[in-house]
C-alpha positions as a Markdown table, in Angstrom:
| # | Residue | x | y | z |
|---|---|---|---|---|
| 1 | Unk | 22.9 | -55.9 | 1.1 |
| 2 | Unk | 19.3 | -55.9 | -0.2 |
| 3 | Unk | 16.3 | -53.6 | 0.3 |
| 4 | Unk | 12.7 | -53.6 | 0.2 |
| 5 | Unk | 12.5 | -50.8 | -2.1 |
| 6 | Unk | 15.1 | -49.5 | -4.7 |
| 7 | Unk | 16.5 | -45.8 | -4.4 |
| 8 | Unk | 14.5 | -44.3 | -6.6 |
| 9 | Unk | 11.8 | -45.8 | -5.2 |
| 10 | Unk | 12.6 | -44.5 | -1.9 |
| 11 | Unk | 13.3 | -40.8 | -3.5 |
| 12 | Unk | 9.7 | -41.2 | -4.8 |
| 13 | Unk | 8.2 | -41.9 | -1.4 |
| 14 | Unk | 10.3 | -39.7 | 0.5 |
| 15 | Unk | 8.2 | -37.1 | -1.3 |
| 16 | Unk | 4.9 | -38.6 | -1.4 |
| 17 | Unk | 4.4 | -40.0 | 1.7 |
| 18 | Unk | 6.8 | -38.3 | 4.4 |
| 19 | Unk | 6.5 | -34.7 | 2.5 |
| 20 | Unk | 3.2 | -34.2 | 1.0 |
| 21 | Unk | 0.8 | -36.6 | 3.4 |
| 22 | Unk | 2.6 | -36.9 | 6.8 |
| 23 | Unk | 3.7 | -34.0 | 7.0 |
| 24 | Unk | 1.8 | -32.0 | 4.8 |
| 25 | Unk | 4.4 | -29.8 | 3.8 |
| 26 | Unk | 4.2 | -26.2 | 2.0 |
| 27 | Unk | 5.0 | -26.2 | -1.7 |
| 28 | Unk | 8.0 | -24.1 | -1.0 |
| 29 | Unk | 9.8 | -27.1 | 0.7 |
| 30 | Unk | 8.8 | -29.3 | -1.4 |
| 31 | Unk | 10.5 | -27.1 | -4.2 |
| 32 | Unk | 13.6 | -27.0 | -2.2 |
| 33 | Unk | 14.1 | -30.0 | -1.9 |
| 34 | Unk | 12.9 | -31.2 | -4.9 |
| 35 | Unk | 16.2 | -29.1 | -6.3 |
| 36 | Unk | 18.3 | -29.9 | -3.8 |
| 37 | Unk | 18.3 | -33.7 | -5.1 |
| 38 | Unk | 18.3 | -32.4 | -8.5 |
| 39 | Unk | 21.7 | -30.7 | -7.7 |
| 40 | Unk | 22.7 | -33.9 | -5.4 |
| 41 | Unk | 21.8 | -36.3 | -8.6 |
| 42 | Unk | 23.2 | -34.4 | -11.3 |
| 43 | Unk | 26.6 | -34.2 | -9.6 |
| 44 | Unk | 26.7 | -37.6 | -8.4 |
| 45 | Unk | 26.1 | -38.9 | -12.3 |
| 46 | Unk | 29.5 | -36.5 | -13.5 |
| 47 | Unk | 30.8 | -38.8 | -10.4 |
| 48 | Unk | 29.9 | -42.4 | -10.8 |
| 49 | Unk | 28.9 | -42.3 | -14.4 |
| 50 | Unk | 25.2 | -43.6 | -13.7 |
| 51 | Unk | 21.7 | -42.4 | -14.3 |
| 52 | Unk | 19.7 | -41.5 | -11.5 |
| 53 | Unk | 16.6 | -44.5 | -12.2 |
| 54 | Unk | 20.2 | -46.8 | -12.1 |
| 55 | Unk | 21.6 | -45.7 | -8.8 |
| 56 | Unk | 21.4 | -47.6 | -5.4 |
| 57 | Unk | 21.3 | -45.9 | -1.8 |
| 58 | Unk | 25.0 | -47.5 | -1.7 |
| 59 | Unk | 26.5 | -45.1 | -4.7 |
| 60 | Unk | 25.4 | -41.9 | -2.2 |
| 61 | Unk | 27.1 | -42.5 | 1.1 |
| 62 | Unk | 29.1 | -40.0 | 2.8 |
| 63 | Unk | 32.0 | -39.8 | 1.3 |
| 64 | Unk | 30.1 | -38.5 | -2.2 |
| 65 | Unk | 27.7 | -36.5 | -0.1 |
| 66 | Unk | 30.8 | -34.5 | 1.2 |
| 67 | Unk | 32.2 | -34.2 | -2.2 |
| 68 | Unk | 28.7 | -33.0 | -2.8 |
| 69 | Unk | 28.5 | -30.4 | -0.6 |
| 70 | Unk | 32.2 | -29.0 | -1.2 |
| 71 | Unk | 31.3 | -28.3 | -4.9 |
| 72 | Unk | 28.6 | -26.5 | -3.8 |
| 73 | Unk | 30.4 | -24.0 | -1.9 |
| 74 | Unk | 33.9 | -23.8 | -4.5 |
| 75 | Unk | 32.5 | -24.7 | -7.8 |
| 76 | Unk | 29.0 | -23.5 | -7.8 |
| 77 | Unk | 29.7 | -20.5 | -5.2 |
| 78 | Unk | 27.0 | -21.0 | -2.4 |
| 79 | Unk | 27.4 | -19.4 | 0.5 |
| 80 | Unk | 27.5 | -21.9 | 3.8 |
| 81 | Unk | 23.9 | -21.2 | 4.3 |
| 82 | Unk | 22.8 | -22.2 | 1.2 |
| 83 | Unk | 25.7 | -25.5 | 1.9 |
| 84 | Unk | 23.4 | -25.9 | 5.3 |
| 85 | Unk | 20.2 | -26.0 | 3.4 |
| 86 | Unk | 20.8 | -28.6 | 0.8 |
| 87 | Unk | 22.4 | -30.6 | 3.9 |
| 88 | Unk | 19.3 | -30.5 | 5.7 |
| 89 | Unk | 17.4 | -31.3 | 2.8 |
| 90 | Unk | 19.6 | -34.6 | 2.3 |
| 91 | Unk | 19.9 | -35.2 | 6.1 |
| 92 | Unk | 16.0 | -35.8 | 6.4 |
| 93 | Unk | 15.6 | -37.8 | 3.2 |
| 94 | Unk | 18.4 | -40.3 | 5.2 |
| 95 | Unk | 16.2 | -40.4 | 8.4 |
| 96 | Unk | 13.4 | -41.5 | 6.5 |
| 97 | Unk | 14.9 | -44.2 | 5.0 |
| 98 | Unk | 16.9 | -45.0 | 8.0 |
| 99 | Unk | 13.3 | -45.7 | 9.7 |
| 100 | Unk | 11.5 | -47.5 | 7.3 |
| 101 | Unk | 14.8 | -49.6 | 5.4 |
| 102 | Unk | 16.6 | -51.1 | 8.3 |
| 103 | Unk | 19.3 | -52.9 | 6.4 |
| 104 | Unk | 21.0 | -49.5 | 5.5 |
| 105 | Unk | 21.2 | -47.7 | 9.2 |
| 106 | Unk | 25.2 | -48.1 | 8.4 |
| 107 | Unk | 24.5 | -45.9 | 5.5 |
| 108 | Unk | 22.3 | -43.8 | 6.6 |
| 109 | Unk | 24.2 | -43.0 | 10.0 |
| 110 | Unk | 27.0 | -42.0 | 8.3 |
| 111 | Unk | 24.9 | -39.7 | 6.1 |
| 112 | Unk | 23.6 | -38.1 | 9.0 |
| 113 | Unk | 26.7 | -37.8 | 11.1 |
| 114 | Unk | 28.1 | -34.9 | 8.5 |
| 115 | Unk | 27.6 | -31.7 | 10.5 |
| 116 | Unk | 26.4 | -28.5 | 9.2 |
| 117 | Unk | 28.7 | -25.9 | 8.9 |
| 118 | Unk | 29.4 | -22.7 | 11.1 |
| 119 | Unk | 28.7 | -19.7 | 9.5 |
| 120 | Unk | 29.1 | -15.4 | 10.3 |
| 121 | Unk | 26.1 | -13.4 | 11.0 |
| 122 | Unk | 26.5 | -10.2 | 9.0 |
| 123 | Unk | 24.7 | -7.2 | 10.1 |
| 124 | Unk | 21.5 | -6.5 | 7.7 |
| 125 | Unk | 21.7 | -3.9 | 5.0 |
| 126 | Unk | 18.4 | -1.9 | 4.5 |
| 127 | Unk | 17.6 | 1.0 | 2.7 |
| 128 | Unk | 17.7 | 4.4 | 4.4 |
| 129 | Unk | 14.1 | 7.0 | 4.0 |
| 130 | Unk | 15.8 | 8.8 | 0.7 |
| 131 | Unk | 17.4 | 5.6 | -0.6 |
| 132 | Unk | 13.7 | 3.6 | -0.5 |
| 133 | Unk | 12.2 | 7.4 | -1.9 |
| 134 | Unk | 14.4 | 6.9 | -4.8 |
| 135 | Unk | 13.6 | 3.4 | -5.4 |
| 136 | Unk | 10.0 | 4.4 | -5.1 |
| 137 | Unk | 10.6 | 6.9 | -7.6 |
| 138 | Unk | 12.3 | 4.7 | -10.4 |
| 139 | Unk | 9.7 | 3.1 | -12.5 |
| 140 | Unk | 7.9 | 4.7 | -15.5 |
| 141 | Unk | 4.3 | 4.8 | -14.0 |
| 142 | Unk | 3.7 | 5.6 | -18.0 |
| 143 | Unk | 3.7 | 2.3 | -18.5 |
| 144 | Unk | 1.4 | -1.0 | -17.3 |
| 145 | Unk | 5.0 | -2.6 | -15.9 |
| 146 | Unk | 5.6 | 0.8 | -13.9 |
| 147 | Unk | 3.1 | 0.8 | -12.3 |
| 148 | Unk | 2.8 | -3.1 | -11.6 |
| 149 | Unk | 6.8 | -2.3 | -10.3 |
| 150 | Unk | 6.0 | 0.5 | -8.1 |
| 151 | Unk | 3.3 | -1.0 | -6.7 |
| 152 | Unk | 4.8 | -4.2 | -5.9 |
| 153 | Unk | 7.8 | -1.8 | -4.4 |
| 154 | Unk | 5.5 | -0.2 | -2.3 |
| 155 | Unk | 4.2 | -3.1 | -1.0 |
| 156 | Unk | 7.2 | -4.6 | -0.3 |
| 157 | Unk | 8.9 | -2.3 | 1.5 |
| 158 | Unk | 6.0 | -0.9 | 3.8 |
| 159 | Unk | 5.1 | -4.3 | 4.8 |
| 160 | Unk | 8.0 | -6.5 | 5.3 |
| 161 | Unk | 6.7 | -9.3 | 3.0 |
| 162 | Unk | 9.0 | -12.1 | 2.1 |
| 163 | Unk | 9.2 | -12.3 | -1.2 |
| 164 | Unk | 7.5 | -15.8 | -1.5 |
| 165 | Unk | 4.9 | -14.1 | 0.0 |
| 166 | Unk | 4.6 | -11.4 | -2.6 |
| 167 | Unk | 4.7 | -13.4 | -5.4 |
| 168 | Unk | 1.6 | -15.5 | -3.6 |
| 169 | Unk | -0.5 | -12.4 | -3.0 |
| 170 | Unk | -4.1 | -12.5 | -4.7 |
| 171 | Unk | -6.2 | -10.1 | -5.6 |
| 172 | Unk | -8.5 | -11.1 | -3.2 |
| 173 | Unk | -6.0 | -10.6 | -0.1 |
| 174 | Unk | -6.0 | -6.8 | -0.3 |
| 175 | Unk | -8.7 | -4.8 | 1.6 |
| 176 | Unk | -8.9 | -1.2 | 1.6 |
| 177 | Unk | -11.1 | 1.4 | 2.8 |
| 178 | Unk | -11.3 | 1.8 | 6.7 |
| 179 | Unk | -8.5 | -0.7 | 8.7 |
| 180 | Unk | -6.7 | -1.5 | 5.1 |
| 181 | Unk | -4.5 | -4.2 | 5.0 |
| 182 | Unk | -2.9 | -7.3 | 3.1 |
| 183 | Unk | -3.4 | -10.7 | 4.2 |
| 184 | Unk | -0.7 | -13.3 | 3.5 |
| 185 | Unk | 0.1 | -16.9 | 4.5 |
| 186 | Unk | 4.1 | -17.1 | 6.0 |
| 187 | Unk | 6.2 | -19.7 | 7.0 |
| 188 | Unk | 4.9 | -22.8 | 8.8 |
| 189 | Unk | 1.3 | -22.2 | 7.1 |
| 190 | Unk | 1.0 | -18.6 | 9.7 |
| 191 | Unk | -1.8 | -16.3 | 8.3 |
| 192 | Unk | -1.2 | -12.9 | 9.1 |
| 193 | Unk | -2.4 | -9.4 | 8.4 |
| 194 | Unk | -0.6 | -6.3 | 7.7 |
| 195 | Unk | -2.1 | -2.9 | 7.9 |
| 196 | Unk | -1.7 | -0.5 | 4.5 |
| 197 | Unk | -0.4 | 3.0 | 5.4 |
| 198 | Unk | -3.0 | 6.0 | 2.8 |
| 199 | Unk | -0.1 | 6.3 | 0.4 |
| 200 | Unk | -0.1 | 2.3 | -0.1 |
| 201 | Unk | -3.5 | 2.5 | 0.0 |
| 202 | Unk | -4.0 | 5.1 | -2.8 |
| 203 | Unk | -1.1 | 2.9 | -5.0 |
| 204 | Unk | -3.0 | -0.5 | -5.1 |
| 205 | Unk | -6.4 | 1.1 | -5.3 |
| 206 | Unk | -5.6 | 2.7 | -8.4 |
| 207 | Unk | -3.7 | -0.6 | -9.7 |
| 208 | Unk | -6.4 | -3.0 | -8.6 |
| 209 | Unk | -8.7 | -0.4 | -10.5 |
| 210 | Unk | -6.4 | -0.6 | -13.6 |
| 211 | Unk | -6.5 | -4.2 | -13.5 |
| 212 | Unk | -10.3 | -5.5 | -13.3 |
| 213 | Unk | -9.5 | -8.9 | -12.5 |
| 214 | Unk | -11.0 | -12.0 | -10.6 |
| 215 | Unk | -10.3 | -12.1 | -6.6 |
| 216 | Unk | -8.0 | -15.2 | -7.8 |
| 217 | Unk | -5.7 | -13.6 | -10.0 |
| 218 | Unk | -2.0 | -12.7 | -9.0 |
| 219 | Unk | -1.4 | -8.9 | -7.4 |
| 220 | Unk | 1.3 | -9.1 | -9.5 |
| 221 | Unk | 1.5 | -10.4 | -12.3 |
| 222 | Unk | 3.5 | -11.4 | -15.5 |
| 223 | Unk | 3.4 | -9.9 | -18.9 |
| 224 | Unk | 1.6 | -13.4 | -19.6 |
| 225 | Unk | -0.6 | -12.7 | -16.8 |
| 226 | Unk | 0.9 | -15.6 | -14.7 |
| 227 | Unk | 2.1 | -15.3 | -11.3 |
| 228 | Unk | 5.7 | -13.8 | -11.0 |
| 229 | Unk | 8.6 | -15.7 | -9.9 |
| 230 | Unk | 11.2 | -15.3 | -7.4 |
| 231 | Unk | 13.5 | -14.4 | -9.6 |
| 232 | Unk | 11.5 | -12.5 | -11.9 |
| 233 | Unk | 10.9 | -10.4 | -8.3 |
| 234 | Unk | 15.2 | -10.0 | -7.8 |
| 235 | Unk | 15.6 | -9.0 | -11.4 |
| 236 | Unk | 13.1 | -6.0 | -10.6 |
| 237 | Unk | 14.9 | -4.9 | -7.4 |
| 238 | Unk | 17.9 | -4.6 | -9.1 |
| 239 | Unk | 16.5 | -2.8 | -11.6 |
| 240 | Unk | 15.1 | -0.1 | -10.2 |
| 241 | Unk | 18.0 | -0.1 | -7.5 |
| 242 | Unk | 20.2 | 0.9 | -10.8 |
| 243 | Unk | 18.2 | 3.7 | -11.6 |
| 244 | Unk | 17.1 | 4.9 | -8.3 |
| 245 | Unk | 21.2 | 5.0 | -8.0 |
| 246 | Unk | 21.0 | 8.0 | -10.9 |
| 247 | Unk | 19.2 | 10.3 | -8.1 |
| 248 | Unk | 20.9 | 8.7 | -5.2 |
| 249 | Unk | 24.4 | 7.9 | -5.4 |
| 250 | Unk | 24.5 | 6.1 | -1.7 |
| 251 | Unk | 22.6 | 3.0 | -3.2 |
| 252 | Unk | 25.2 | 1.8 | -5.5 |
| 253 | Unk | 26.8 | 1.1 | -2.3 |
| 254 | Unk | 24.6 | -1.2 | -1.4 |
| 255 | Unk | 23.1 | -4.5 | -2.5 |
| 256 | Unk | 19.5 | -4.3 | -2.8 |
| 257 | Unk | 17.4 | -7.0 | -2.7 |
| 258 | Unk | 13.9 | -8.1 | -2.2 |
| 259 | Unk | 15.2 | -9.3 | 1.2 |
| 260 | Unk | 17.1 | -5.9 | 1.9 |
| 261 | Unk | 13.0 | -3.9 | 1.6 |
| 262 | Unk | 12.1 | -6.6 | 4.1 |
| 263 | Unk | 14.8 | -5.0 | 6.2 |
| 264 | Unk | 14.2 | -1.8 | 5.3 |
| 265 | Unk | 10.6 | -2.0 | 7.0 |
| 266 | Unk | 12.1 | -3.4 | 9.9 |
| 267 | Unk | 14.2 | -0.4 | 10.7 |
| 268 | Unk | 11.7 | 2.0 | 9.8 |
| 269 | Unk | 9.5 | 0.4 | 12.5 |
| 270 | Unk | 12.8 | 0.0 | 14.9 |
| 271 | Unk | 13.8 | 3.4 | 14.4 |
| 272 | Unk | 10.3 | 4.9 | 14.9 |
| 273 | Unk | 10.3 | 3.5 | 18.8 |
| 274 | Unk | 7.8 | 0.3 | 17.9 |
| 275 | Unk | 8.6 | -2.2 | 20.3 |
| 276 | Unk | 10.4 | -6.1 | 18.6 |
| 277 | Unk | 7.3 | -7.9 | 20.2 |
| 278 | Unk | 5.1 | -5.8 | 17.3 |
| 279 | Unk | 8.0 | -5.9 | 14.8 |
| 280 | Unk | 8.4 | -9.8 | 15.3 |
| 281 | Unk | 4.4 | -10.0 | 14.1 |
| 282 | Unk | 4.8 | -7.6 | 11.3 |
| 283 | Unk | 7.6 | -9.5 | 9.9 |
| 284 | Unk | 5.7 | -13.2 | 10.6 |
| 285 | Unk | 9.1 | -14.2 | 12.8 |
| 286 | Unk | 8.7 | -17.1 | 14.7 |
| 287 | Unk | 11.0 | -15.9 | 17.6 |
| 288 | Unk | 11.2 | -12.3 | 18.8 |
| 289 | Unk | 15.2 | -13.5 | 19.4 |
| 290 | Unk | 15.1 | -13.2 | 15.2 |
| 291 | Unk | 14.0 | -9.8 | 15.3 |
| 292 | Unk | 17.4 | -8.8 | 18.0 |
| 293 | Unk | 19.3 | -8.4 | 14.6 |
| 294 | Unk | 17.9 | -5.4 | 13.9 |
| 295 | Unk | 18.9 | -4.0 | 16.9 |
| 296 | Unk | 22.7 | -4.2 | 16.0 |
| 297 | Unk | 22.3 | -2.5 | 12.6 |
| 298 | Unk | 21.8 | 1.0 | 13.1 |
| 299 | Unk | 25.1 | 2.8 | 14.5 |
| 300 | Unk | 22.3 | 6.1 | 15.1 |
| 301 | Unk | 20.5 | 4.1 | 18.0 |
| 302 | Unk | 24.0 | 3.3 | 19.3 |
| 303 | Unk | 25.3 | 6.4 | 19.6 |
| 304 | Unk | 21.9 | 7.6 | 20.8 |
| 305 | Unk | 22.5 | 4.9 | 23.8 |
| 306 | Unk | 26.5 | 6.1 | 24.1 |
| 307 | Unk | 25.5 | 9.6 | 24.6 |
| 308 | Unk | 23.1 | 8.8 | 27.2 |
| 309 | Unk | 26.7 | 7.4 | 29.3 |
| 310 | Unk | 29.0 | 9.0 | 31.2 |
| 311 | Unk | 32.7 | 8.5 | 30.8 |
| 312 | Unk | 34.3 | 6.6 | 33.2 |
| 313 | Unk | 37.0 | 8.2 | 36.1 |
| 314 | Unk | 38.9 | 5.3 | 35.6 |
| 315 | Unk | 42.5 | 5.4 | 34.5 |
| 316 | Unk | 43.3 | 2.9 | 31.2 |
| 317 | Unk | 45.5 | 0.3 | 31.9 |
| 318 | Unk | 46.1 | -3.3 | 30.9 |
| 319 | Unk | 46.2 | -6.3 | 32.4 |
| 320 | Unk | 49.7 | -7.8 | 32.8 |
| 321 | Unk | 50.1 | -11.7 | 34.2 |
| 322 | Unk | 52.5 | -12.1 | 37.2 |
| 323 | Unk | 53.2 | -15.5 | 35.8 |
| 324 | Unk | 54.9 | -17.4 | 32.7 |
| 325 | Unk | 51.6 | -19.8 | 32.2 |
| 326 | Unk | 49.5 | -17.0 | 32.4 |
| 327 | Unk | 51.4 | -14.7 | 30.4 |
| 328 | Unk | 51.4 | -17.4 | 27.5 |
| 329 | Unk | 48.1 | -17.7 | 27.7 |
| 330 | Unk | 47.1 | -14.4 | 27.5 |
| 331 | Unk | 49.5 | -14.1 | 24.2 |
| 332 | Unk | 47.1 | -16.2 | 22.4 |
């Protein structure tokens, strides 16, 4: 079988022209796939024992995709999410080529036949008023990375951010003073603007006061003055999680993440009455159905509605089949 173009030559194009100029995707896809194939190429040289410049769309058919995918999940740990992701990633690279190299459809079919994987919704963790207080409370404002940590805390939690969207915040994007908000760009290339409650307010004035920098610069920065990274975002979190656990023992229960202050400003809106039409907004969602989630993780607005019921006159029974079929399958 012969082809127009070689594999890597396809990989390059895939990127080029289907990602960046047709469809004009956002850096962050572009990153993830860009290390999904990194993952997908480095495992498939262990495999076959050739170099990624040397490898033809033939060497990366289904059967090493799967093989693929499985040592994400055992060797490397991913959750089935994560599994789901890199599969998706993979899964549009093979309709590309599927449309513009014919003579490997068979391969490509194959490819895209693998399904993605089930996978249990857990109910959210967030932080509760005196866990996010203590968290709020952790970092040494003594110093110039106290300050940059509670600040970027605060932020985080009172407005729901993302934490791609934090670490893309400018200087330029905060306005305070009368209606003070933060303007980001979300998912899907959605600008949006999220009002600053006073004590917020009175946080980034005095760190954008400390800072005297150009409207360009990063919010947040580095030590090196750079942007932050995801990572370098996570390793904060955790941080201060550890110490805010000192003064409040019911955190070290928890996981804390930069997605778990997300959550947390969810629930302080949920739990304050607001409405998951205006939560759905704050939180850039795309579907207020997203948003429902929130709604099954507090057990207090639960027991609220319970107490609200009235018990039932009915006597408890169960149901017993008449008949043999029925009875077997009720057994199962």
């Amino acid at each position: 079988m012969s082809s127009s173009k070689t594999f890597p030559a396809l990989i390059q194009s895939f990127f080029t022209e289907r990602l960046l100029t047709q469809r004009r995707s956002s850096a962050h896809t572009i990153s993830g796939y860009r290390d999904s194939f990194r993952l997908l190429l480095s495992f498939a040289t262990e495999k076959i024992g050739k170099a990624p410049a040397d490898m033809a769309l033939s060497d990366l058919g289904a059967p090493l995709i799967n093989q693929f995918l499985d040592h994400l999940e055992v060797d490397r740990g991913n959750s089935v999410r994560t599994r789901n992701l890199r599969l998706a990633a993979i899964h549009s690279f093979y309709r590309y080529v599927s449309l513009n190299e014919p003579a490997w459809a068979l391969v490509c079919q194959r490819v895209l036949a693998i399904p993605s994987k089930r996978w249990e919704r857990k109910i959210v963790g967030f932080l509760e008023k005196e866990e996010i207080d203590a968290l709020l409370e952790a970092p040494d404002i003594s110093t110039w990375l106290g300050r940059r940590d509670r600040a970027l805390l605060l932020t985080a939690v009172q407005t729901g951010l993302r934490v791609s969207e934090l670490v893309d915040l400018h200087v330029e994007d905060v306005t305070l003073g009368k209606g003070a908000h933060v303007r980001c760009r979300g998912k899907g290339r959605k600008e949006r603007c999220t009002p600053l409650r006073k004590d917020a307010v009175s946080v980034l004035g005095a760190w954008l006061k400390e800072r005297q920098d150009e409207p360009t610069d990063p919010l947040f920065p580095s030590i090196r003055r750079g942007p932050l990274s995801r990572d370098a975002v996570g390793r904060i979190v955790t941080k201060h999680s550890v110490a805010a656990g000192q003064q409040c023992p019911s955190i070290k229960k928890k996981t804390v993440t930069p997605h778990t202050l997300r959550h947390s400003s969810a629930m302080a809106l949920l739990q304050r009455g607001v409405d998951c039409t205006v939560i759905a907004l704050w939180l850039g969602h795309e579907s207020v159905e997203t948003t429902q989630i929130y709604l099954h993780a507090d057990m207090r607005m639960k027991e609220k509605a319970l107490a609200r019921t009235t018990s039932s006159k009915a006597k408890p029974g169960r149901f017993k089949p008449t008949d043999d079929l029925l009875a077997f399958l009720e057994s199962l």
